[in-house]
DOFI-161259 format. One record per residue: residue number from 1; residue in three letters; x, y, z of N, C-alpha, C in turn. Coordinates in steps of 0.1 Angstrom, whole numbers. Each point is the difference from the previous one (the first is absolute). Example, Ala and Ser with C-alpha at 12.3 -4.5 7.8 and 13.67 -1.06 7.14 Angstrom:
+-----+-----+-------+-------+-------+-------+-------+-------+-------+-------+-------+
:   n : res :    nX :    nY :    nZ :   caX :   caY :   caZ :    cX :    cY :    cZ :
+-----+-----+-------+-------+-------+-------+-------+-------+-------+-------+-------+
:   1 : ALA :   132 :   -57 :    78 :    -9 :    12 :     0 :     9 :    12 :     0 :
:   2 : SER :    -4 :    11 :    -7 :     9 :    11 :     0 :    -8 :    11 :     8 :
+-----+-----+-------+-------+-------+-------+-------+-------+-------+-------+-------+
This chain:
+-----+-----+-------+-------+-------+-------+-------+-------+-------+-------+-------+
:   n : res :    nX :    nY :    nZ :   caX :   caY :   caZ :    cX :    cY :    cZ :
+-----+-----+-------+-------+-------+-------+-------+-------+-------+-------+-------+
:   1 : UNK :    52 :  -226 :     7 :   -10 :     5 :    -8 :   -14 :    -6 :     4 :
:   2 : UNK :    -2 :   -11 :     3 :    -8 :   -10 :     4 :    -9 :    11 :    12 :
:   3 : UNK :     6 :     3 :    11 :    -1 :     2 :     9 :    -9 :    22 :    -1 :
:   4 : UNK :     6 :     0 :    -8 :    -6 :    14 :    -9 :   -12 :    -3 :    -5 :
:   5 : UNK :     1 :    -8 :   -12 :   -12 :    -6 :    -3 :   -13 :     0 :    12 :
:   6 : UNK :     3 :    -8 :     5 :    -9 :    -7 :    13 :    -5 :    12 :     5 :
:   7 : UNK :     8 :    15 :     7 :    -4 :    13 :     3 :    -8 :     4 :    -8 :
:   8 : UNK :     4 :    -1 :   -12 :    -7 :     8 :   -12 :   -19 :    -4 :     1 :
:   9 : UNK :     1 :   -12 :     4 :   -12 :    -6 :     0 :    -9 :    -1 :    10 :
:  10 : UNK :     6 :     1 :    13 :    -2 :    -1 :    14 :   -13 :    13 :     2 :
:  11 : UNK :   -13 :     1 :     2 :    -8 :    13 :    -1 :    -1 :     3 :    22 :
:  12 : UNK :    13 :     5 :     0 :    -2 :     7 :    12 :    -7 :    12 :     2 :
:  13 : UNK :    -7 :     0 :    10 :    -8 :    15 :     5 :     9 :    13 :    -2 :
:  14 : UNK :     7 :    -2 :     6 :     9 :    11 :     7 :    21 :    -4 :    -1 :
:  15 : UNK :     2 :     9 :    -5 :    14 :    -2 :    -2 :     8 :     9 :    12 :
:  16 : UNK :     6 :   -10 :     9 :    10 :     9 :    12 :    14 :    -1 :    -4 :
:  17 : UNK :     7 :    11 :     1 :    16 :    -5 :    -2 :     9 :     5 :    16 :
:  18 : UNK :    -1 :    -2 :    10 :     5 :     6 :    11 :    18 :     0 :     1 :
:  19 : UNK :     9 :    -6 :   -11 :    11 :    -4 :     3 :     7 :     1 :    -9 :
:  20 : UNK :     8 :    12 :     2 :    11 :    -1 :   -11 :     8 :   -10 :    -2 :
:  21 : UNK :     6 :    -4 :    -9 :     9 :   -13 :    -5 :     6 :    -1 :   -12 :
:  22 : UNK :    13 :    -7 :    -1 :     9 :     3 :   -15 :     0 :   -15 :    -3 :
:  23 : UNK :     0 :    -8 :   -10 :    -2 :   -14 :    -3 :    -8 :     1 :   -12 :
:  24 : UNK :     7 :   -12 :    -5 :   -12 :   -12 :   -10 :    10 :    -3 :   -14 :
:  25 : UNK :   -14 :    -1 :   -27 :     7 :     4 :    -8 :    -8 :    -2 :   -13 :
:  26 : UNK :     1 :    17 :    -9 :   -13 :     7 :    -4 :   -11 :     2 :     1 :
:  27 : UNK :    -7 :    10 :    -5 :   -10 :    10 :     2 :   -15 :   -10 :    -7 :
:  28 : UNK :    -7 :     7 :     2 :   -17 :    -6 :    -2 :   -12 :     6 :     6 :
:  29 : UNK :    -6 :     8 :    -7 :   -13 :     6 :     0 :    -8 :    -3 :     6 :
:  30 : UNK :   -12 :     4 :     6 :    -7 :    -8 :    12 :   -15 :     5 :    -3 :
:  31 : UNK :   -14 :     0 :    -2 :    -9 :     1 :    -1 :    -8 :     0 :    14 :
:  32 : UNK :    -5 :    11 :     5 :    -6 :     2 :    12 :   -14 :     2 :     1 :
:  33 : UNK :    -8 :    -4 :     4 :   -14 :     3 :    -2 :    -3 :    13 :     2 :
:  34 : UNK :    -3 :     8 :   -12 :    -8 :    18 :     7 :    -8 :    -6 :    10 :
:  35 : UNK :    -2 :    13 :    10 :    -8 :     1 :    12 :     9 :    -7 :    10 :
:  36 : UNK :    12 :    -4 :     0 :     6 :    -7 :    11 :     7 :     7 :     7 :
:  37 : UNK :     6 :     5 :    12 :     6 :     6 :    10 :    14 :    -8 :    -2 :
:  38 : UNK :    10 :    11 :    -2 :    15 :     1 :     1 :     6 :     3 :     9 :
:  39 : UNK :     7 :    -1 :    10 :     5 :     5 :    15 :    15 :     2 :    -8 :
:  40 : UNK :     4 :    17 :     0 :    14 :    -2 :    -1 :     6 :    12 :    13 :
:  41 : UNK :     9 :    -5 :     6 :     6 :     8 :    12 :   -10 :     4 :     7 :
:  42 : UNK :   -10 :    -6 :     3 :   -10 :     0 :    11 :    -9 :     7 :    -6 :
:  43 : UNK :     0 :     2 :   -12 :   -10 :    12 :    -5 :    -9 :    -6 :   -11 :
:  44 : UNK :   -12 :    -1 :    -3 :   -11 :    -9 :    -2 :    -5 :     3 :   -17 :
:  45 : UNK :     1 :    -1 :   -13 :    -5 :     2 :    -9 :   -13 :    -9 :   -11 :
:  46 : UNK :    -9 :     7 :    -5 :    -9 :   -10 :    -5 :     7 :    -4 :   -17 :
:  47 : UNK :     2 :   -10 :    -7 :     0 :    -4 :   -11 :   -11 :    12 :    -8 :
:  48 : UNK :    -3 :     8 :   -11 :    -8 :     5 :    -6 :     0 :    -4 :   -12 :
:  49 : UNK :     9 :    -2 :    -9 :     1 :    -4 :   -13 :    15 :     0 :    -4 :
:  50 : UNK :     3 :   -10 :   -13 :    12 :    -2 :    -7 :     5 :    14 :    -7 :
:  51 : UNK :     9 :     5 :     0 :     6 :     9 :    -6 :     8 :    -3 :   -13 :
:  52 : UNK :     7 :   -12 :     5 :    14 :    -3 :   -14 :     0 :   -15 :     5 :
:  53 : UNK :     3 :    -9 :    -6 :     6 :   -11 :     5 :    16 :    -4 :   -14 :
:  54 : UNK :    11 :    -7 :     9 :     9 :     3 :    -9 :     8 :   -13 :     3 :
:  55 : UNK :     9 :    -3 :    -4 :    11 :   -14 :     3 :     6 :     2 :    10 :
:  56 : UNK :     0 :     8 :    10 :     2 :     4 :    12 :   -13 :     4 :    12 :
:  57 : UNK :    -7 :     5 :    -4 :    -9 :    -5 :    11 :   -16 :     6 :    -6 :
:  58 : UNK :    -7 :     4 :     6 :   -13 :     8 :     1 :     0 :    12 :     6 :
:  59 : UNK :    -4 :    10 :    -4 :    -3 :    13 :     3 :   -16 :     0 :     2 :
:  60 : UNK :    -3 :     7 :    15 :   -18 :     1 :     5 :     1 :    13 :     4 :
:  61 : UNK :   -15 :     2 :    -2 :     0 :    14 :     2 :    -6 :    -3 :    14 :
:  62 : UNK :     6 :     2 :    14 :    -6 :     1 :    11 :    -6 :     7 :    11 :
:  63 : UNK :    -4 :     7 :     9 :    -4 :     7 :    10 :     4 :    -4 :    13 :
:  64 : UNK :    -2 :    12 :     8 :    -2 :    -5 :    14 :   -11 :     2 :     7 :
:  65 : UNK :     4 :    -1 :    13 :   -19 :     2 :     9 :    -2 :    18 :    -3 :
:  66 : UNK :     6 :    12 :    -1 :    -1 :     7 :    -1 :    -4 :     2 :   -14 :
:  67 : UNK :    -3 :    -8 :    -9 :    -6 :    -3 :   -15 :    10 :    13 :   -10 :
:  68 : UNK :    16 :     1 :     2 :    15 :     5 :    -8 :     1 :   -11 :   -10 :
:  69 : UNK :     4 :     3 :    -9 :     3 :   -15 :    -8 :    12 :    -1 :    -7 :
:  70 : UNK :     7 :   -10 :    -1 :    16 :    -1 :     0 :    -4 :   -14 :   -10 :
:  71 : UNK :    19 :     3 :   -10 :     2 :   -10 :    -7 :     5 :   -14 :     6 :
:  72 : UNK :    -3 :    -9 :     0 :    11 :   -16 :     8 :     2 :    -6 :    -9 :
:  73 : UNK :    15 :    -3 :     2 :     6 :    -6 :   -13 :     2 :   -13 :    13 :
:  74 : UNK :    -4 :   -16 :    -7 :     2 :   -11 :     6 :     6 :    -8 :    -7 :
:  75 : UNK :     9 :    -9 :     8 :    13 :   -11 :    -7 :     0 :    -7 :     8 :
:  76 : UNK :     2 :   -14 :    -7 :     5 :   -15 :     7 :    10 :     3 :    -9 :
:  77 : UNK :    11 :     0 :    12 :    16 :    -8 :     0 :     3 :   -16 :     5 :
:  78 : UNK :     8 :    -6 :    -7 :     3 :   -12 :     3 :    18 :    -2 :     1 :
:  79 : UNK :     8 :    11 :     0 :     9 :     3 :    -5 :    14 :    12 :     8 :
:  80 : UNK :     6 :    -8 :     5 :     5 :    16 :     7 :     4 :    10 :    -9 :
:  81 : UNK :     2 :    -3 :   -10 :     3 :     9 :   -15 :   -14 :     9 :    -3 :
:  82 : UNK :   -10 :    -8 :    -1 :   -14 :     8 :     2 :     1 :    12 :    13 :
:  83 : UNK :     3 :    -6 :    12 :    -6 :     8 :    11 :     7 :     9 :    -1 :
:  84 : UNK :    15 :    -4 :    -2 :    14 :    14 :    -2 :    -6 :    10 :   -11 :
:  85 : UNK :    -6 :    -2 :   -14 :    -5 :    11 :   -12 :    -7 :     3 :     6 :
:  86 : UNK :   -15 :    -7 :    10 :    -9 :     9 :    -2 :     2 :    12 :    12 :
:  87 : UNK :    10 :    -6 :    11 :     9 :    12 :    11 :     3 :     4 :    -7 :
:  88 : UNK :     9 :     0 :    -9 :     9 :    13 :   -10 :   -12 :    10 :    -5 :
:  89 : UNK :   -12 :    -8 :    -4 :   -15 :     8 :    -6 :    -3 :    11 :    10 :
:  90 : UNK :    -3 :    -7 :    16 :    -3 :     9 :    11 :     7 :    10 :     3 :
:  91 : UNK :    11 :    -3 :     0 :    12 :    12 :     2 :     2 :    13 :    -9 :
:  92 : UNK :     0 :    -8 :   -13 :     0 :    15 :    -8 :   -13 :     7 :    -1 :
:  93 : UNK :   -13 :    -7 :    -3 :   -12 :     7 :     3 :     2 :     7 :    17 :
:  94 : UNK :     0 :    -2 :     7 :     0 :     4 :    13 :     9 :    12 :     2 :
:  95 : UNK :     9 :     3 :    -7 :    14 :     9 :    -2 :    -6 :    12 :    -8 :
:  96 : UNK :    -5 :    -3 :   -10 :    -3 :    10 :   -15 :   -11 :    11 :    10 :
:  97 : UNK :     0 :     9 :    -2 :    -9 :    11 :     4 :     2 :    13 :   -16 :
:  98 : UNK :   -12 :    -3 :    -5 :    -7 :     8 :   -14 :    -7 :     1 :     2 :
:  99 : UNK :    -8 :    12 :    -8 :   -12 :     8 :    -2 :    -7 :   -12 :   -17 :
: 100 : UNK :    11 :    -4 :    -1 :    -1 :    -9 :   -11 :    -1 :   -14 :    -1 :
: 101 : UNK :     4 :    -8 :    15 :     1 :   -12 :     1 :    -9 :    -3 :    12 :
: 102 : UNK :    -5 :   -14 :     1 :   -12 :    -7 :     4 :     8 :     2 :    19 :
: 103 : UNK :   -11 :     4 :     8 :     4 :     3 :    14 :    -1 :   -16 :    10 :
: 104 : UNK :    14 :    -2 :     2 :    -1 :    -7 :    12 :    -7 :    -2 :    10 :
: 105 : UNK :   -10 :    -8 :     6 :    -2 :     0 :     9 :     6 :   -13 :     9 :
: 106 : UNK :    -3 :    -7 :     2 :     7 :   -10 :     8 :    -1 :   -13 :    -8 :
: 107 : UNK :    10 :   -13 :     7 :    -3 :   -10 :    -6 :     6 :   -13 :     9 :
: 108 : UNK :     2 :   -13 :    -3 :     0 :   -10 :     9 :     6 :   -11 :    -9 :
: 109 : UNK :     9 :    -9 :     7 :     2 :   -11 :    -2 :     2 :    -9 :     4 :
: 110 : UNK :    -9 :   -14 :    -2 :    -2 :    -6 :    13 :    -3 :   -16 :    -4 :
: 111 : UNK :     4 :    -9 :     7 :    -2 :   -17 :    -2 :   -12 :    -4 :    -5 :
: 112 : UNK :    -6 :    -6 :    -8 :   -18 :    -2 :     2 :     3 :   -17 :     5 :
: 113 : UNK :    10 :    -8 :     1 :     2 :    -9 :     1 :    18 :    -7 :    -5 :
: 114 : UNK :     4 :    -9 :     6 :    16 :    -1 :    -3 :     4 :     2 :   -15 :
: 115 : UNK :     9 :     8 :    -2 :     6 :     2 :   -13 :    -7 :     8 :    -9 :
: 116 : UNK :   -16 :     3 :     3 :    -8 :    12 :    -9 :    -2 :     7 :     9 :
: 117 : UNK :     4 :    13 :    -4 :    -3 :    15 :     1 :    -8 :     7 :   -11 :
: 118 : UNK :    -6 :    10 :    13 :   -10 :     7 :    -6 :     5 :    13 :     0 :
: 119 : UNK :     1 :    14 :   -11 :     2 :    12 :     3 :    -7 :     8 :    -5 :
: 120 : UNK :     1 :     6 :    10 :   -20 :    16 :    -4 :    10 :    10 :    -2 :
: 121 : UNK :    -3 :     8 :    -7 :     2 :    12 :    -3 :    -7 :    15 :    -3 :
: 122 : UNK :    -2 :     3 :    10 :   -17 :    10 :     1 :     9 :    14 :    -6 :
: 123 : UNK :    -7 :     8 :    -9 :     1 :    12 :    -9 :   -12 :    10 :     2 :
: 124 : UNK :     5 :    12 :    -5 :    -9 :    10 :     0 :   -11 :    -4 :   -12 :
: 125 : UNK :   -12 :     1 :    -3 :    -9 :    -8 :   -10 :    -3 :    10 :    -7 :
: 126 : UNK :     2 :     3 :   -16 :    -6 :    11 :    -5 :    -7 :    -6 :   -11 :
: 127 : UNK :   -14 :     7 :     0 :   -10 :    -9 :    -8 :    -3 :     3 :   -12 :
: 128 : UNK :     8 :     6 :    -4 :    -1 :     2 :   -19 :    16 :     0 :    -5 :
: 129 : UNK :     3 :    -5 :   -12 :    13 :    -2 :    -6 :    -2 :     6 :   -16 :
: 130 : UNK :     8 :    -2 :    -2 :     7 :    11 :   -16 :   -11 :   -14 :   -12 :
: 131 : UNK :     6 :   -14 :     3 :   -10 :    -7 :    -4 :   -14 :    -3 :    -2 :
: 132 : UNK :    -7 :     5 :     9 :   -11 :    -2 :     8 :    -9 :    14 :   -13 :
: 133 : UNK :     6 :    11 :     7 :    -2 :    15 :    -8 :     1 :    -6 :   -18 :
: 134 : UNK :    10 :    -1 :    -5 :    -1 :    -7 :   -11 :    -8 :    -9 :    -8 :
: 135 : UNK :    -2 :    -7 :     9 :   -16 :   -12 :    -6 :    -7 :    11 :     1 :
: 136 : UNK :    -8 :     7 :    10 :   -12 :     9 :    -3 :     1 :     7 :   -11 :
: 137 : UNK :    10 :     4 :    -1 :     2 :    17 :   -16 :     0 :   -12 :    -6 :
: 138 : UNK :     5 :   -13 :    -5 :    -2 :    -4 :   -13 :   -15 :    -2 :    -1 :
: 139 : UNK :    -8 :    -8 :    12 :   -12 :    -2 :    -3 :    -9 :    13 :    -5 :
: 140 : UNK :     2 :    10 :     4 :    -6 :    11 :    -4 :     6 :    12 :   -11 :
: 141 : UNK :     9 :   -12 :    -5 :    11 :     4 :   -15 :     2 :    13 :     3 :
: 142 : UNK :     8 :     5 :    17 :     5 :    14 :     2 :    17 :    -4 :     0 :
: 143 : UNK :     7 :    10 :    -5 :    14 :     0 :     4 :     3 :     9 :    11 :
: 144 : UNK :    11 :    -7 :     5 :    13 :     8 :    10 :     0 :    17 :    -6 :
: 145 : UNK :    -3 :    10 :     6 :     9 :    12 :    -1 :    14 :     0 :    -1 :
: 146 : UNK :     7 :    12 :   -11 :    11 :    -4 :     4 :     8 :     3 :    12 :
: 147 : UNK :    -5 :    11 :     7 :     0 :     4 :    11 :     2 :   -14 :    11 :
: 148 : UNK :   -11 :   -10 :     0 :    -6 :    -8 :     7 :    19 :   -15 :    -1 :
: 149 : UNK :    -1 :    -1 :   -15 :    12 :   -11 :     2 :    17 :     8 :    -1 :
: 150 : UNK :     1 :    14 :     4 :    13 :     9 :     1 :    -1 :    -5 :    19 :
: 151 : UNK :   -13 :     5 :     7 :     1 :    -5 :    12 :     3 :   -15 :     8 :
: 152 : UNK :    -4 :   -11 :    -9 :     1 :   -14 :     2 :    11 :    -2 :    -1 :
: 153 : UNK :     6 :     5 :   -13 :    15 :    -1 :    -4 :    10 :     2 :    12 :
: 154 : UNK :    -4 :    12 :     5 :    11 :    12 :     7 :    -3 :   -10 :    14 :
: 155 : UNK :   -10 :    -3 :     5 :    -2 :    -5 :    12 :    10 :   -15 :    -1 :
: 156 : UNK :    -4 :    -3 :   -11 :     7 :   -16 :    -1 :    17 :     0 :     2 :
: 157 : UNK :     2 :    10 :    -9 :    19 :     3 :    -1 :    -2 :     1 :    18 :
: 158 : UNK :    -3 :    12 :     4 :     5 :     0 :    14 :    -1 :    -7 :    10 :
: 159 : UNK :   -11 :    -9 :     3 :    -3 :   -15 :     1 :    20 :    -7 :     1 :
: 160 : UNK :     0 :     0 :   -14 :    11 :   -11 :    -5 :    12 :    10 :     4 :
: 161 : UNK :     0 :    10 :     1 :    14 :    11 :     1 :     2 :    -4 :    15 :
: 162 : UNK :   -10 :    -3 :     8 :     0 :    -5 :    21 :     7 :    -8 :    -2 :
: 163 : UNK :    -3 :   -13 :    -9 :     4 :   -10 :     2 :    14 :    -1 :    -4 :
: 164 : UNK :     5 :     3 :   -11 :    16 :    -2 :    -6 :     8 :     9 :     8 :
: 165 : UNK :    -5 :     5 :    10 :     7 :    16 :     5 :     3 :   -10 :    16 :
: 166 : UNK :    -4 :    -9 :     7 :     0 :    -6 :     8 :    14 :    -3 :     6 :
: 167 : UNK :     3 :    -2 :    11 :    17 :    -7 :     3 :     2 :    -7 :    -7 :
: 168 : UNK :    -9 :   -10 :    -5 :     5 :   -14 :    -9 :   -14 :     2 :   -11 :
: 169 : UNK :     1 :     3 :    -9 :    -7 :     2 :    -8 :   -12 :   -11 :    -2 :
: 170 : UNK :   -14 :     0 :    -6 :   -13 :    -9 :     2 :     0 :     3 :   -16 :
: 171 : UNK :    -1 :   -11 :    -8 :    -7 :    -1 :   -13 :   -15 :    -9 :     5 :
: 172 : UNK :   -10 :    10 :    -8 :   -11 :    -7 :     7 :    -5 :   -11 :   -12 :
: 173 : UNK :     8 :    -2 :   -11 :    -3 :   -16 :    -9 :   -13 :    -4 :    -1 :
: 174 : UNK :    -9 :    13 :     1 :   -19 :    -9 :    -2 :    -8 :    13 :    -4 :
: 175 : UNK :     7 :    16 :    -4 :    -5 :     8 :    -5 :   -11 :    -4 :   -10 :
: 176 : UNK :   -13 :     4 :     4 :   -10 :     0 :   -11 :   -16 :    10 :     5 :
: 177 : UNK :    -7 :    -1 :   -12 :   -15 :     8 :     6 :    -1 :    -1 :    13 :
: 178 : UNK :    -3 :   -19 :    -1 :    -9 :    -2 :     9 :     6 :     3 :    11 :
: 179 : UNK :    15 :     0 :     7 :     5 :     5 :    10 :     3 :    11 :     3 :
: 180 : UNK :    -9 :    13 :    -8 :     0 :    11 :     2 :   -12 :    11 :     8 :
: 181 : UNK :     4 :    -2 :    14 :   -14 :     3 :     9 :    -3 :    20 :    -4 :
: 182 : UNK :   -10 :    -1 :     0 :    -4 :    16 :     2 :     0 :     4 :    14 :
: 183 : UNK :     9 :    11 :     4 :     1 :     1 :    13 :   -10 :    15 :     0 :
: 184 : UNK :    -4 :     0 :    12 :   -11 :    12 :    -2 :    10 :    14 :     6 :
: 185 : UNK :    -7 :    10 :   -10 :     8 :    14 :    -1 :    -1 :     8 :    11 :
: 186 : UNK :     7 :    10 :     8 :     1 :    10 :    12 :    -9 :     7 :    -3 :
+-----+-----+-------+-------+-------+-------+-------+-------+-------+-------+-------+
């Protein structure tokens, strides 16, 4: 943990992970400076801002040179129990293909130094959520149509219908608002 710590604090420029790797024991959140450059699989993103941060890691809203912008979910592992969940994480995100669920894009897992691992998890980035929409209409004391939460609803069941319908079924155990992205309509 010591050794997490120490990362957590460490204000590097630029984060490289060139090396996959399985080792270490538990997880720990990592604070990156916005504006810093991410290299994952050779491919270059800017830090833009915090999304979520959670007992598992930080979610940033990121870019590339092509100025696309994608979700990164970042974790220190210290734990081969860590590295193994958050592979079991990569795997099923990377597997799932919905109109309803958050798009894989690629991701990495890699040593930052003996026994701590780092793992990125880069996502399709959508920039309004069910939560987000919510705070507005209360600030402006509007409600949901009912039209409006029949569709949230319907999207959400099917969402969760991908998941239990799987070879080995996925309970996703963290259903709420705030993890309810708005995905934009055809």
């Amino acid at each position: 943990m010591r050794k997490i710590l120490a990362l957590l604090s460490h204000g590097e420029n630029e984060v490289t992970s060139p090396h996959n790797h399985i080792g270490g024991s538990g997880c720990s959140s990592s604070g990156l400076q916005l504006g810093k450059q991410v290299t994952i699989n050779n491919q270059r993103f800017t830090l833009d801002s915090v999304i979520a941060e959670g007992g598992f890691g930080i979610v940033y809203r990121v870019h590339s040179s092509s100025g696309r912008r994608f979700a990164l979910k970042r974790t220190l592992v210290n734990s081969e129990a860590g590295v193994s969940a958050m592979k079991r994480e990569i795997t099923i995100v990377s597997s799932l293909s919905h109109k309803n669920i958050v798009s894989y894009i690629t991701s990495q897992v890699s040593e930052k130094e003996p026994g701590i691992y780092e793992v990125l998890l880069l996502t399709a980035y959508y920039p309004s959520s069910v939560s987000r929409i919510l705070n507005e209409r209360q600030q402006k004391k509007e409600a949901f149509l009912e039209s409006e939460v029949l569709r949230i609803l319907a999207d959400l069941c099917e969402a969760v219908s991908r998941l239990h319908h799987c070879q080995t079924p996925i309970i996703h155990r963290d259903l709420k608002v705030g993890h309810l992205n708005c995905f934009p309509r055809p």
